[in-house]
mmCIF file of the C-alpha atoms, coordinates in Angstrom:
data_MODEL
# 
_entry.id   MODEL 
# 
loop_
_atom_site.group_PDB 
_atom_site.id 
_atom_site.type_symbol 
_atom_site.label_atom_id 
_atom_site.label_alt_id 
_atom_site.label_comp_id 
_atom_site.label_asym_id 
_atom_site.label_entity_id 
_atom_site.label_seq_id 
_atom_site.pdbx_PDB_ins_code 
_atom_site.Cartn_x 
_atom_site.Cartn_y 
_atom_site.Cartn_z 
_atom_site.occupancy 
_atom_site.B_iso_or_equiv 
_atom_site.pdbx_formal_charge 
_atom_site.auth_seq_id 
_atom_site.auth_comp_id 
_atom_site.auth_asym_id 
_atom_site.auth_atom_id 
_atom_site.pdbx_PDB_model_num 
ATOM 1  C CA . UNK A 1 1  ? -20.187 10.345 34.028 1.00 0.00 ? 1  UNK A CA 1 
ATOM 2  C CA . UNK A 1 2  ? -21.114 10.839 30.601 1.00 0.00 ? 2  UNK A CA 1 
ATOM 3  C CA . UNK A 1 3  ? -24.990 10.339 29.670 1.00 0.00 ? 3  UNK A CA 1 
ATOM 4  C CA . UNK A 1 4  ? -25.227 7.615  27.008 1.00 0.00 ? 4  UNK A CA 1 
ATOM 5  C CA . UNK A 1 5  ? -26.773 9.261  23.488 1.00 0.00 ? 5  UNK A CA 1 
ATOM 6  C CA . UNK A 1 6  ? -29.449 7.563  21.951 1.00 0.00 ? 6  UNK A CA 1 
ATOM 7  C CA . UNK A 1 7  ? -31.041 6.833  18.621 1.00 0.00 ? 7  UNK A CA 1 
ATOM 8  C CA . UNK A 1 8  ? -34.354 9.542  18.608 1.00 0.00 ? 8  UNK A CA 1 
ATOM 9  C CA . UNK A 1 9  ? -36.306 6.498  16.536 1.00 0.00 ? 9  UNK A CA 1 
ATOM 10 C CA . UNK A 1 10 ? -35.725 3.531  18.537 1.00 0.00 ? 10 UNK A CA 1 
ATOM 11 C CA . UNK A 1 11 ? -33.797 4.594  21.348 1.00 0.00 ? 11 UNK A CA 1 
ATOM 12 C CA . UNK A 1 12 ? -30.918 1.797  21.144 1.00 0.00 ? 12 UNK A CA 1 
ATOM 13 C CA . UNK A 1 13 ? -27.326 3.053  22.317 1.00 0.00 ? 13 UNK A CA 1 
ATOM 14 C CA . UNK A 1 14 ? -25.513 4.992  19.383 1.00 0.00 ? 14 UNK A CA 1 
ATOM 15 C CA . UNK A 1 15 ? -21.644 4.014  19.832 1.00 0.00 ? 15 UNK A CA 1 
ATOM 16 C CA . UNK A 1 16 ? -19.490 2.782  16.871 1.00 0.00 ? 16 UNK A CA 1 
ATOM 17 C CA . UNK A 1 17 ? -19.516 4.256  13.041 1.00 0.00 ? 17 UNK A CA 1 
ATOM 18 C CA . UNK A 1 18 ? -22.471 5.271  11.207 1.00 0.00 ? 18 UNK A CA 1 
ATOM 19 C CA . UNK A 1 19 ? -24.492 7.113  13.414 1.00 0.00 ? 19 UNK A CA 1 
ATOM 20 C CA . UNK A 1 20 ? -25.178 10.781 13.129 1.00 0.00 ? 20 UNK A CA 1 
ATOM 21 C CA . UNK A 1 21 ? -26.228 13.836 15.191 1.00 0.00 ? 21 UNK A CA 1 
ATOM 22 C CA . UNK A 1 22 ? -27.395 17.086 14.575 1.00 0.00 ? 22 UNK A CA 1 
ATOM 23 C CA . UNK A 1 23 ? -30.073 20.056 15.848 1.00 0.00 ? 23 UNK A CA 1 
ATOM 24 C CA . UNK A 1 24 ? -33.580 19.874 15.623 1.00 0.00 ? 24 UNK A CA 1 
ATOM 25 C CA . UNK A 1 25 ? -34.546 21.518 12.006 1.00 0.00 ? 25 UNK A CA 1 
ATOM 26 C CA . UNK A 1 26 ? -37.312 23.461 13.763 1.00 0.00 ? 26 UNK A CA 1 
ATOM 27 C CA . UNK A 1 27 ? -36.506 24.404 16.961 1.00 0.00 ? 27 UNK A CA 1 
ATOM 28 C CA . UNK A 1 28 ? -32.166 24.425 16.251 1.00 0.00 ? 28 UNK A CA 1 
ATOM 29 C CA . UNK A 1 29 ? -32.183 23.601 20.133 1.00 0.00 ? 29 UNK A CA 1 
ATOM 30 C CA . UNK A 1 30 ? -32.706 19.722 20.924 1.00 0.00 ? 30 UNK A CA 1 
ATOM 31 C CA . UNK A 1 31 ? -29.902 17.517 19.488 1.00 0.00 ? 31 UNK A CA 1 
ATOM 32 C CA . UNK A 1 32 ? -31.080 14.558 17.064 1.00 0.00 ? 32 UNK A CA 1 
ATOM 33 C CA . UNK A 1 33 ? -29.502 11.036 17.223 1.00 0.00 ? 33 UNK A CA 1 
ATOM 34 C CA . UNK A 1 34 ? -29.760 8.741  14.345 1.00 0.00 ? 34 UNK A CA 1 
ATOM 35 C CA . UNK A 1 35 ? -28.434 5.150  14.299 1.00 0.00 ? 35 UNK A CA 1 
ATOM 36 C CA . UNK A 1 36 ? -27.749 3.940  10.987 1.00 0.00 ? 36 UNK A CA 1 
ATOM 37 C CA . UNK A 1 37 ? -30.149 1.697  10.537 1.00 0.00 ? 37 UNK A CA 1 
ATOM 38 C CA . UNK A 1 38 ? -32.966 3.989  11.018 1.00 0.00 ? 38 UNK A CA 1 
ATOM 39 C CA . UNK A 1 39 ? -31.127 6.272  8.606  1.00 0.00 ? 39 UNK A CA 1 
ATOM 40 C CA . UNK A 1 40 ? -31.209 3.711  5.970  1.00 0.00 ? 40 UNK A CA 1 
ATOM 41 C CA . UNK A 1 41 ? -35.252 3.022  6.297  1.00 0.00 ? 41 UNK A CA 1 
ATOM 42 C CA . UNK A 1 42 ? -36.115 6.496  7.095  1.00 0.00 ? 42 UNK A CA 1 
ATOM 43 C CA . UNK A 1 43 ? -37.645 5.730  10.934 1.00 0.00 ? 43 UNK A CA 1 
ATOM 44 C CA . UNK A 1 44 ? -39.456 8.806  11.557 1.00 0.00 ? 44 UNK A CA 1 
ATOM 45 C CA . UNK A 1 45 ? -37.631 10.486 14.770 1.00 0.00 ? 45 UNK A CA 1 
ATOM 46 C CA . UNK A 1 46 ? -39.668 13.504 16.694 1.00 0.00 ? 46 UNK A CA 1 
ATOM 47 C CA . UNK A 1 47 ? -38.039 16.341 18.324 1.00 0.00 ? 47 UNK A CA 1 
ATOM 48 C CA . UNK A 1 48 ? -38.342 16.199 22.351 1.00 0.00 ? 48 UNK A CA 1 
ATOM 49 C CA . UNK A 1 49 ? -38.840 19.708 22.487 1.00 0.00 ? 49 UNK A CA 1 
ATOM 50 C CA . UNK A 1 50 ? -41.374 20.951 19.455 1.00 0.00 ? 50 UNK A CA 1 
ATOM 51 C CA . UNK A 1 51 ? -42.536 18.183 18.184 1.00 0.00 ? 51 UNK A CA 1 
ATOM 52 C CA . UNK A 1 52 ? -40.816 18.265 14.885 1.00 0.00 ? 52 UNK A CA 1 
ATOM 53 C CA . UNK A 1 53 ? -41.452 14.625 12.990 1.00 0.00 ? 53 UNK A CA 1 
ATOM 54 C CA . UNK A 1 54 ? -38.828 14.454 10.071 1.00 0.00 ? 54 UNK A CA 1 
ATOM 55 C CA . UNK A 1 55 ? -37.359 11.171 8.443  1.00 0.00 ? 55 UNK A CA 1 
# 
């Protein structure tokens, strides 16, 4: 079974349109999930791994 991704701000479920994912800036190792609502206010997120903080 699949392991649900989540939103790295506010941790709700990211399923449907809008969302986005990519590598941590810093560290290029530690996937980042965005919903689109913390996209649109610019909810800080911080990278699991290094500690990156980016909007």
């Amino acid at each position: 079974m699949a392991k649900d991704k989540i939103c790295s701000s506010c941790g709700k479920r990211l399923v449907g349109h809008g969302n986005t994912f990519f590598k941590c800036p810093k560290c290029g190792s530690t996937e980042v999930g965005r919903c689109d609502q913390c996209r649109d206010q610019s909810v800080s997120y911080e990278c699991g791994k290094c500690g990156f903080v980016g909007p």
